[in-house]
N, C-alpha and C positions, 0 to 999 in steps of 0.2 A: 423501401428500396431493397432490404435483404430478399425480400420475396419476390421483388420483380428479377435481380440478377439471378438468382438460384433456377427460377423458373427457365429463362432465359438462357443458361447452362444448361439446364435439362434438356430442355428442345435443341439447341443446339449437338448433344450428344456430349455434351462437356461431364458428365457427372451421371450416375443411374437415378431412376424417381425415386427408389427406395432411399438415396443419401442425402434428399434434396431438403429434409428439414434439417440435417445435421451442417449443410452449407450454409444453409441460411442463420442459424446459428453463430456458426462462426465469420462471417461477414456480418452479421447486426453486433459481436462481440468486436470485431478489426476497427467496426468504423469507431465505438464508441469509443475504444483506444488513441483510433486517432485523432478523434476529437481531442481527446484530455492532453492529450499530447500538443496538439497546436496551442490547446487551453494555453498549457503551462508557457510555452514559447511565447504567445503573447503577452503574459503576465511580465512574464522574465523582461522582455523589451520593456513593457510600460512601465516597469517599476525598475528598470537599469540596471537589475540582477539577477541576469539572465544567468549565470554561470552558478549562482547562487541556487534558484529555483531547477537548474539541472540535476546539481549534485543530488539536490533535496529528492525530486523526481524520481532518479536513478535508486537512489539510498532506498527511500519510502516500497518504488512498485516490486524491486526486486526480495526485500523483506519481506512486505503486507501479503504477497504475492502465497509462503508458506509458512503464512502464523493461523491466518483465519481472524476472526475477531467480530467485531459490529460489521455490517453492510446493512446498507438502505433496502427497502422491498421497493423503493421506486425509482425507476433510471432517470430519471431527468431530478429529481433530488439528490441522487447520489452523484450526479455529475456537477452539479451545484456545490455539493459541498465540500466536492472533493476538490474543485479549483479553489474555494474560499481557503483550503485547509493549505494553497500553495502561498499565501500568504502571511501561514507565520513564520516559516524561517526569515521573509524578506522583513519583516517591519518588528519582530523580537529579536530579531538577531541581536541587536545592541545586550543582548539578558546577560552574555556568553561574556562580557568586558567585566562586566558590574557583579556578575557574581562570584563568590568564594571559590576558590578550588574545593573545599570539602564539598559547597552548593551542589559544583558539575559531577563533583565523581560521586556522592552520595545519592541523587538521582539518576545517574546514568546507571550506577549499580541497580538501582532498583525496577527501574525500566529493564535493562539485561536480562536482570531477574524474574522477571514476570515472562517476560519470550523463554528463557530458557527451561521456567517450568511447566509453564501453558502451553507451547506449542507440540501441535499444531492443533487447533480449536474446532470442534465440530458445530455445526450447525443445525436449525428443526429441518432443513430443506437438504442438507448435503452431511451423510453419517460418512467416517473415513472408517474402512476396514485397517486389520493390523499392520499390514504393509504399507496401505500410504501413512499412516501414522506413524512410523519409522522413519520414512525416505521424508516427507514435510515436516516431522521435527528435525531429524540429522540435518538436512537443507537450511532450517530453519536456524539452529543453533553455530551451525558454521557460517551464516551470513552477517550474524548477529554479530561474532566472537571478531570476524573480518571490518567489519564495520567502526569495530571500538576500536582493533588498531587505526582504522584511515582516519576514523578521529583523533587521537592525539594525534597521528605523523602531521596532519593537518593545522593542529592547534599549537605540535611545539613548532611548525617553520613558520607561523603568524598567518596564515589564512584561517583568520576565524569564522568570516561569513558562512565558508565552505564546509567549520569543524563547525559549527553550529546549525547547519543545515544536516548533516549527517545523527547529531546528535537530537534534533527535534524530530528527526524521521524513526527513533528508537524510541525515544518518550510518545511519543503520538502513535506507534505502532500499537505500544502498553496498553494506551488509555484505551487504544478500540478494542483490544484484548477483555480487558476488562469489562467495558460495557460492552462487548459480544457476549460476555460469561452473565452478567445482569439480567441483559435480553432475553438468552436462553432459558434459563431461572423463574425469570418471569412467562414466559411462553408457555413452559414445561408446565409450572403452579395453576397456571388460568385454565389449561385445558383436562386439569383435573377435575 
């Protein structure tokens, strides 16, 4: 579909041919977006926490968005998993009642702490020179820091679904941090 619209633009005179892979591009990256995006909408209705799976949404793409970390090499895997992954704040959510305060803050800190010393994570496919390494860690570390306030303001006025969907979006940012950093590790060793 991105190659027939691009094309389609071209002839049209919408776009020059020399930019016509870089449209196509970002039309195969819009739709896949809005795929995930209705994804989640749907989950939200089916599972009646809809405001739940939002927060989560928001929290997760706007972080995951300047950490880097794990991604899939295959888009219909990674859209798979990434709707499965909209699933735990709605069905662990209950963790956030049952756990210890030292539980949440002592994992939360250490989730923090992996974004705030990892980021922004390079990958075999995408090296970041020193400037976006600056600008995607500063981004990165000020979303993070923003994030841990809407969580407690969240958790002390009793919306926990919300503070614990915020809070799984920072633990789960970590864990793809980290196995980005394994993957990489491993990648780099094998093709020695």
């Amino acid at each position: 579909m991105s190659g027939w619209l691009s094309r389609w633009m071209q002839e049209r005179g919408i776009i020059e041919g020399d930019d016509r892979e870089i449209y196509q591009y970002g039309i195969r990256n819009g739709v896949i977006i809005l795929m995930n995006v209705a994804t989640a909408f749907l989950i939200g209705l089916f599972t009646e926490q809809l405001l739940v799976v939002c927060v989560f949404t928001f929290s997760f793409m706007t972080l995951r968005s300047f950490t880097g970390g794990f991604h899939c090499d295959d888009r219909l895997f990674c859209y798979i998993s990434s709707s499965v992954v909209l699933f735990i704040p709605v069905y662990t959510g209950g963790l956030l009642v049952w756990m210890s305060v030292p539980a949440v803050l002592l994992t939360l800190a250490a989730a923090a702490g992996i974004i705030l010393i990892f980021s922004p994570m390079n990958s075999r496919n995408r090296k970041l020179d020193q400037k976006e390494k600056r600008h995607f860690g500063r981004c990165a570390r000020i979303i993070v820091i923003l994030q841990i306030i809407v969580f407690f303001i969240l958790w002390h006025l009793g919306y926990l679904g919300c503070a614990y969907a915020v809070y799984s979006s920072i633990c789960i940012t970590a864990v793809f941090m980290l196995a980005g950093r394994v993957k990489l590790f491993i990648q780099l060793h094998m093709e020695k």
